[in-house]
Backbone as a ProteinNet text record, in pm:
[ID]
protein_1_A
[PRIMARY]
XXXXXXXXXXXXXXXXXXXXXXXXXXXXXXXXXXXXXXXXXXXXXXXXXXXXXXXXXXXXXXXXXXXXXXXXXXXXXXXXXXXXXXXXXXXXXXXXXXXXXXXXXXXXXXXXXXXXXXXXXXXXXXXXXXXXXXX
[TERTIARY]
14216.4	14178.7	14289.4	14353	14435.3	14583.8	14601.1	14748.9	14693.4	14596.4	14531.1	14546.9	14482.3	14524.6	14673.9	14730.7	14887.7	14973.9	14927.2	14992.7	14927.6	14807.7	14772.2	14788.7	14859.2	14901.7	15034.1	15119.6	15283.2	15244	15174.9	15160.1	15145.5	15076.4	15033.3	15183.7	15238.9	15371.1	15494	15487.8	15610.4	15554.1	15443.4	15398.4	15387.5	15259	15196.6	15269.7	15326.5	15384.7	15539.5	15595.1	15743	15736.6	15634.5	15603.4	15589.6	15474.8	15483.4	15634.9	15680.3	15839.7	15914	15945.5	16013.3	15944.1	15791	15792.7	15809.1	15790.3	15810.8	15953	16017.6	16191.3	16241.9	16190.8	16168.3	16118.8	16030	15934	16073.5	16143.5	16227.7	16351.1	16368.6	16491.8	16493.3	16362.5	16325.4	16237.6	16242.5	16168.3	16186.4	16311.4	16337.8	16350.7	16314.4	16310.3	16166.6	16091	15921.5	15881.3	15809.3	15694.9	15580.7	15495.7	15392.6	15315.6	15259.6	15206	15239.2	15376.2	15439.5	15411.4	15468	15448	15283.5	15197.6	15046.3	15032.1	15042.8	15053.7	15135.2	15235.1	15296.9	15211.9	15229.5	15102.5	14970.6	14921.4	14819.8	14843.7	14903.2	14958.2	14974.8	15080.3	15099.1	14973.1	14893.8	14731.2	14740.6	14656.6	14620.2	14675.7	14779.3	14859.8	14840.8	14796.8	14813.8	14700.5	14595.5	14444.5	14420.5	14489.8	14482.3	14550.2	14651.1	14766.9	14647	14595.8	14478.9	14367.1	14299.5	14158.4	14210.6	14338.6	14301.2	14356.3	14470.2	14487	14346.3	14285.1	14189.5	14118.6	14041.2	13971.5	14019.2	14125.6	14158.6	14197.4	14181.4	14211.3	14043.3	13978.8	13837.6	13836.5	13889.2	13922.3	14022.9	14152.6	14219.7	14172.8	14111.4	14026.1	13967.6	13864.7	13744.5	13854.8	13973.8	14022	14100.4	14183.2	14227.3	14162.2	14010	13976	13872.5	13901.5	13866.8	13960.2	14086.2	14184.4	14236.1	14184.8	14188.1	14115.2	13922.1	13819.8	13864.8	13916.4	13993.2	14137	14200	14323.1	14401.4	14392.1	14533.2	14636	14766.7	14825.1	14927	14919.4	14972.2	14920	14757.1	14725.6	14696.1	14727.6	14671.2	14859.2	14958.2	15070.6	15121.7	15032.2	15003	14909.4	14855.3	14751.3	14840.9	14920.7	15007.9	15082.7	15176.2	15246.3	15156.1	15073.3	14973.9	14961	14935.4	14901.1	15050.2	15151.1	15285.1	15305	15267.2	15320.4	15220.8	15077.4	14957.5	15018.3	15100.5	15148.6	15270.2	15343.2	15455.5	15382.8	15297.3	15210.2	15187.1	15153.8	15038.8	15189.1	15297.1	15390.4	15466	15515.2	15586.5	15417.4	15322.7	15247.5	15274.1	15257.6	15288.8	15439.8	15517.3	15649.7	15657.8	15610.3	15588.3	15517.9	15443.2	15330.7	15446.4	15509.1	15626.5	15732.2	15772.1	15842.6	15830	15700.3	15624.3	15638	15578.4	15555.1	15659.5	15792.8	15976.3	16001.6	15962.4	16033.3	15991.1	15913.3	15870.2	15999	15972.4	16031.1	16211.7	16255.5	16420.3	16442	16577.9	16656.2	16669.9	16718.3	16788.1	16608.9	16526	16401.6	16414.5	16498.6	16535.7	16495.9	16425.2	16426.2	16436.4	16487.8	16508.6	16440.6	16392.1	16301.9	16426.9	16561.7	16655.7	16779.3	16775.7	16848.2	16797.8	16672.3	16609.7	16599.3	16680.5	16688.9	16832.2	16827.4	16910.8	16957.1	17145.7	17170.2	17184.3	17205.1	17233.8	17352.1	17414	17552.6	17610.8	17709.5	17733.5	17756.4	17726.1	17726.8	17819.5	17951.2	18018.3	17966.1	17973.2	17868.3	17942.2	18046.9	18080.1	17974.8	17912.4	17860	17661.3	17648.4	17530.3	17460.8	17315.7	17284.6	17233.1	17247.3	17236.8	17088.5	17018.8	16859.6	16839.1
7557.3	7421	7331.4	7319.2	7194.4	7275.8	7362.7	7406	7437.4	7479.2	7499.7	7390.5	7267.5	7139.4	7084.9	7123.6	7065.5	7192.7	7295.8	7388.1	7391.6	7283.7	7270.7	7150.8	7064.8	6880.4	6952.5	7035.6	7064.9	7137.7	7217.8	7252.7	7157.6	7073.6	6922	6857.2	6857.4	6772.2	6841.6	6949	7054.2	7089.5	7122.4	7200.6	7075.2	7022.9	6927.6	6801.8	6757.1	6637.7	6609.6	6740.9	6737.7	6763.9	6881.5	6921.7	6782	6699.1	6603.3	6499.8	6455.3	6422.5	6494.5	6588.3	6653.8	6701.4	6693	6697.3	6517	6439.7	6305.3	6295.3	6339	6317.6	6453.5	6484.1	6603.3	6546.8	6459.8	6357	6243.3	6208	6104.2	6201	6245.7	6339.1	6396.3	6429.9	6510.9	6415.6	6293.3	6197.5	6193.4	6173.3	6138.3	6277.2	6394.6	6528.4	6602.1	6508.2	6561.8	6470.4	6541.7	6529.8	6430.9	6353.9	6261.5	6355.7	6497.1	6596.4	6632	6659.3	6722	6584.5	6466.5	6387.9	6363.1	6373.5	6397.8	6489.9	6561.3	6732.4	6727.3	6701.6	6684.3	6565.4	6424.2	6316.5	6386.1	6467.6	6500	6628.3	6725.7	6794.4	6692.4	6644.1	6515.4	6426.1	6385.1	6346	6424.6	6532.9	6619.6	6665	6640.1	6677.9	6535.8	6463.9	6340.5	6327.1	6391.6	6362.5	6495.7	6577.2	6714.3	6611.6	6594.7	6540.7	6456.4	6389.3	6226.8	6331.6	6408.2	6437	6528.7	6628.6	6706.1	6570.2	6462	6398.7	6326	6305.2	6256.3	6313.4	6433.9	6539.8	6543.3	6560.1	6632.7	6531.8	6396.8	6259.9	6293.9	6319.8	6278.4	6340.1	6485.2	6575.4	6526.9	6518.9	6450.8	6332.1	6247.9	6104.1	6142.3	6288.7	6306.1	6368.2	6455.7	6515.9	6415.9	6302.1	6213.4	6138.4	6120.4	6113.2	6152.7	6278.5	6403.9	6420.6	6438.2	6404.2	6294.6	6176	6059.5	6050.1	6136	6092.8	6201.8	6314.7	6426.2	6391.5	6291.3	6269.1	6332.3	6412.2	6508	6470.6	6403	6383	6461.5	6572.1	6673.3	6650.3	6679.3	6690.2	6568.2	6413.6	6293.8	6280.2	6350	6364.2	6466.3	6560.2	6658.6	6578.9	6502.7	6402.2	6314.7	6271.4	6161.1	6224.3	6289.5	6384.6	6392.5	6478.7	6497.2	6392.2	6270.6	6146.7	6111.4	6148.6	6108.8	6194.7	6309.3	6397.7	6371.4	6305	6267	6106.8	6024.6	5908.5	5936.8	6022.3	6062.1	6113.8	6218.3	6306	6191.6	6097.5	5948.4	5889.6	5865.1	5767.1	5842.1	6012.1	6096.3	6037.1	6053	6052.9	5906.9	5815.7	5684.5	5665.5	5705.5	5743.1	5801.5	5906.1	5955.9	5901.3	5859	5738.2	5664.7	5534.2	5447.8	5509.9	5608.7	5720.9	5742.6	5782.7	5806.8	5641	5537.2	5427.6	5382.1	5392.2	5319.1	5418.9	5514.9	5631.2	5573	5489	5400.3	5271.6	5208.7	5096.4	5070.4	5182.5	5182.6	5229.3	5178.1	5223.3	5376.9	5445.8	5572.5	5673.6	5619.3	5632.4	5699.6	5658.1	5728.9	5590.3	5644.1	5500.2	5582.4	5488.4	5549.8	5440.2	5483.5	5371.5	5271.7	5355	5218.7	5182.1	5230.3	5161.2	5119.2	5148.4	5071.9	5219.1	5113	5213.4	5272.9	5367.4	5402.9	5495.8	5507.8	5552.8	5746	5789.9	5929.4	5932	6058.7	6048.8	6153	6057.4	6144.1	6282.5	6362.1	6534.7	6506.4	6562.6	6598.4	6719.2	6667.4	6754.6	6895	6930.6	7085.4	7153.7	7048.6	7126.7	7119.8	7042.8	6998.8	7179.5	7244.3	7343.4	7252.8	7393.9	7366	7480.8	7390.5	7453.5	7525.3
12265.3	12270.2	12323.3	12223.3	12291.7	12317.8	12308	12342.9	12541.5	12549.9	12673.4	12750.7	12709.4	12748.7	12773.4	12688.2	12700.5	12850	12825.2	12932.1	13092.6	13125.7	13160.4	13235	13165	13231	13234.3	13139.7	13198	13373.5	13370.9	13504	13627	13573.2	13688.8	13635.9	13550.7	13622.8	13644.5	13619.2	13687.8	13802.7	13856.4	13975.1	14091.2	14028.3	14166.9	14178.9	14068.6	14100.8	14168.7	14095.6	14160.8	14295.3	14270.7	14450.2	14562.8	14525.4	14592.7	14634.4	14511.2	14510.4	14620.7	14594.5	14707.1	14836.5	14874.7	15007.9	15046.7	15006.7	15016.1	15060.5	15001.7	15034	15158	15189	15256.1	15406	15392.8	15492.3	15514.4	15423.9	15496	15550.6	15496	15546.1	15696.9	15706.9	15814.3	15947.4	15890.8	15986.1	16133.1	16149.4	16313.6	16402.5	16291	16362.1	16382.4	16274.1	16343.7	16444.1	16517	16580.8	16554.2	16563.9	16529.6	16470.2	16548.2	16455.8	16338.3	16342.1	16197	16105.2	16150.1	16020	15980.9	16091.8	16021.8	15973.5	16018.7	15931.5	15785	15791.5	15603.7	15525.1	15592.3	15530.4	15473.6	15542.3	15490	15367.8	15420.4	15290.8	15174.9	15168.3	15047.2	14999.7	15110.7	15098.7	14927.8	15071.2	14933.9	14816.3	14815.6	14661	14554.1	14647.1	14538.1	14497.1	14568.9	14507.1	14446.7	14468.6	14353.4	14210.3	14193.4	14042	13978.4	14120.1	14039.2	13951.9	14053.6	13994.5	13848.1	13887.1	13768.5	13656.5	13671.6	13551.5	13482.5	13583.9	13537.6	13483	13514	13434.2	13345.9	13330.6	13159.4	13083.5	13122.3	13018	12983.6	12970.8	12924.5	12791.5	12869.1	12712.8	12606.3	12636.1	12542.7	12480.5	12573	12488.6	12353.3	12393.3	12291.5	12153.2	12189.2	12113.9	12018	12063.7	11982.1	11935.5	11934	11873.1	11764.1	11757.9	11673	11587.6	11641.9	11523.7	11418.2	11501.6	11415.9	11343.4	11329.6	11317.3	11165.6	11174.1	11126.4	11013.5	11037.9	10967.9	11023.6	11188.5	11194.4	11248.7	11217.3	11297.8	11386.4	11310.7	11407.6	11566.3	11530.2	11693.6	11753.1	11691	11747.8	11826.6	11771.5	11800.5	11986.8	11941	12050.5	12181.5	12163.4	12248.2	12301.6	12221.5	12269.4	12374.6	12358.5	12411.6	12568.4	12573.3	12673.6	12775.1	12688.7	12760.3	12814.9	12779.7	12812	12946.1	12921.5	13045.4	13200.6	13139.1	13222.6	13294.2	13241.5	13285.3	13331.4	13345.2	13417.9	13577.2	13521.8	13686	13752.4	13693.6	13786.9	13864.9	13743	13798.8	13926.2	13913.5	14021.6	14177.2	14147.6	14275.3	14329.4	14238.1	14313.1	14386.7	14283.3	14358.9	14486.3	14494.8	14652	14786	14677.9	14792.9	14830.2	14720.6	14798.2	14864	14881.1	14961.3	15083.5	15054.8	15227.4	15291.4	15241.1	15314.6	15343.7	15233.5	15250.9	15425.1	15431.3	15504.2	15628.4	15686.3	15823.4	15788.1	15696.7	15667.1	15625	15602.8	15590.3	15676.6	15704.1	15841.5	15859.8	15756.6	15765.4	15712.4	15672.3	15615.4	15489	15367.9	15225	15188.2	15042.1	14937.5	14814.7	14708.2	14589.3	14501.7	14380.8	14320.8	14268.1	14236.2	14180.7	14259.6	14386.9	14464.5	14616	14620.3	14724.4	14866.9	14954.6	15055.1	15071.8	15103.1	15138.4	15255.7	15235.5	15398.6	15422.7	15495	15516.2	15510.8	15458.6	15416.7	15588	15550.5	15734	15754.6	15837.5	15842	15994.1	15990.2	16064.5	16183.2	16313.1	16411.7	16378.3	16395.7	16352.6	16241.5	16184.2	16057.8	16045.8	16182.7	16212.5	16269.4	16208.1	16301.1	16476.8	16515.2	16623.8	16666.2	16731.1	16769.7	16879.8
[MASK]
+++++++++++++++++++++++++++++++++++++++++++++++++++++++++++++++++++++++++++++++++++++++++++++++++++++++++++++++++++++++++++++++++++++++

């Protein structure tokens, strides 16, 4: 029941959400070296990762809804505790996808195309050409 549920939102925010995070930063990093293809081609990868994190958070808030309040309806606070939790790790998945979203959009809009949520934009740290590959 609900341990299913909880190993189930850790997966959506260790798997799909970090994933998104880092192809996002991955997308600025790599900006002025794709192609118009490649950056449609990753945009849409990321697309889809963000509407994978949405639908499954959303799906499985319906369940936790009914369950906290089964446990409340119940006296348990063990598992109205375990719900919370859930809902904590379900508002982190939401907040990493929006994060990436402002990522992708900073990555047109900053100079160097890096943004960080607490220092804005930022620059590339310089790579000495000796140490640059070469294609």
């Amino acid at each position: 029941g609900i341990v299913k549920v909880l190993i189930t939102f850790l997966k959506v925010a260790l798997k799909n959400s970090f994933q998104l995070w880092l192809q996002a930063t991955f997308f600025g990093l790599a900006y002025n070296e794709l192609t118009a293809t490649g950056k449609a081609k990753l945009g849409i990868s990321i697309l889809f990762g963000i509407v994978g994190v949405v639908f499954k958070t959303r799906l499985a808030a319906v369940v936790t809804c009914s369950q906290f309040m089964a446990a409340c309806r119940f006296r348990r606070k063990d598992l109205a505790c375990i719900v919370v939790f859930i809902w904590s790790v379900q508002l982190t998945s939401v907040w990493l996808a929006i994060w990436s979203l402002l990522k992708i959009y900073r990555s047109w809009t900053c100079p160097d195309h890096l943004w960080n949520i607490i220092a804005g934009c930022i620059e590339k740290p310089y790579v000495p050409y000796y140490l640059k590959p070469e294609y």
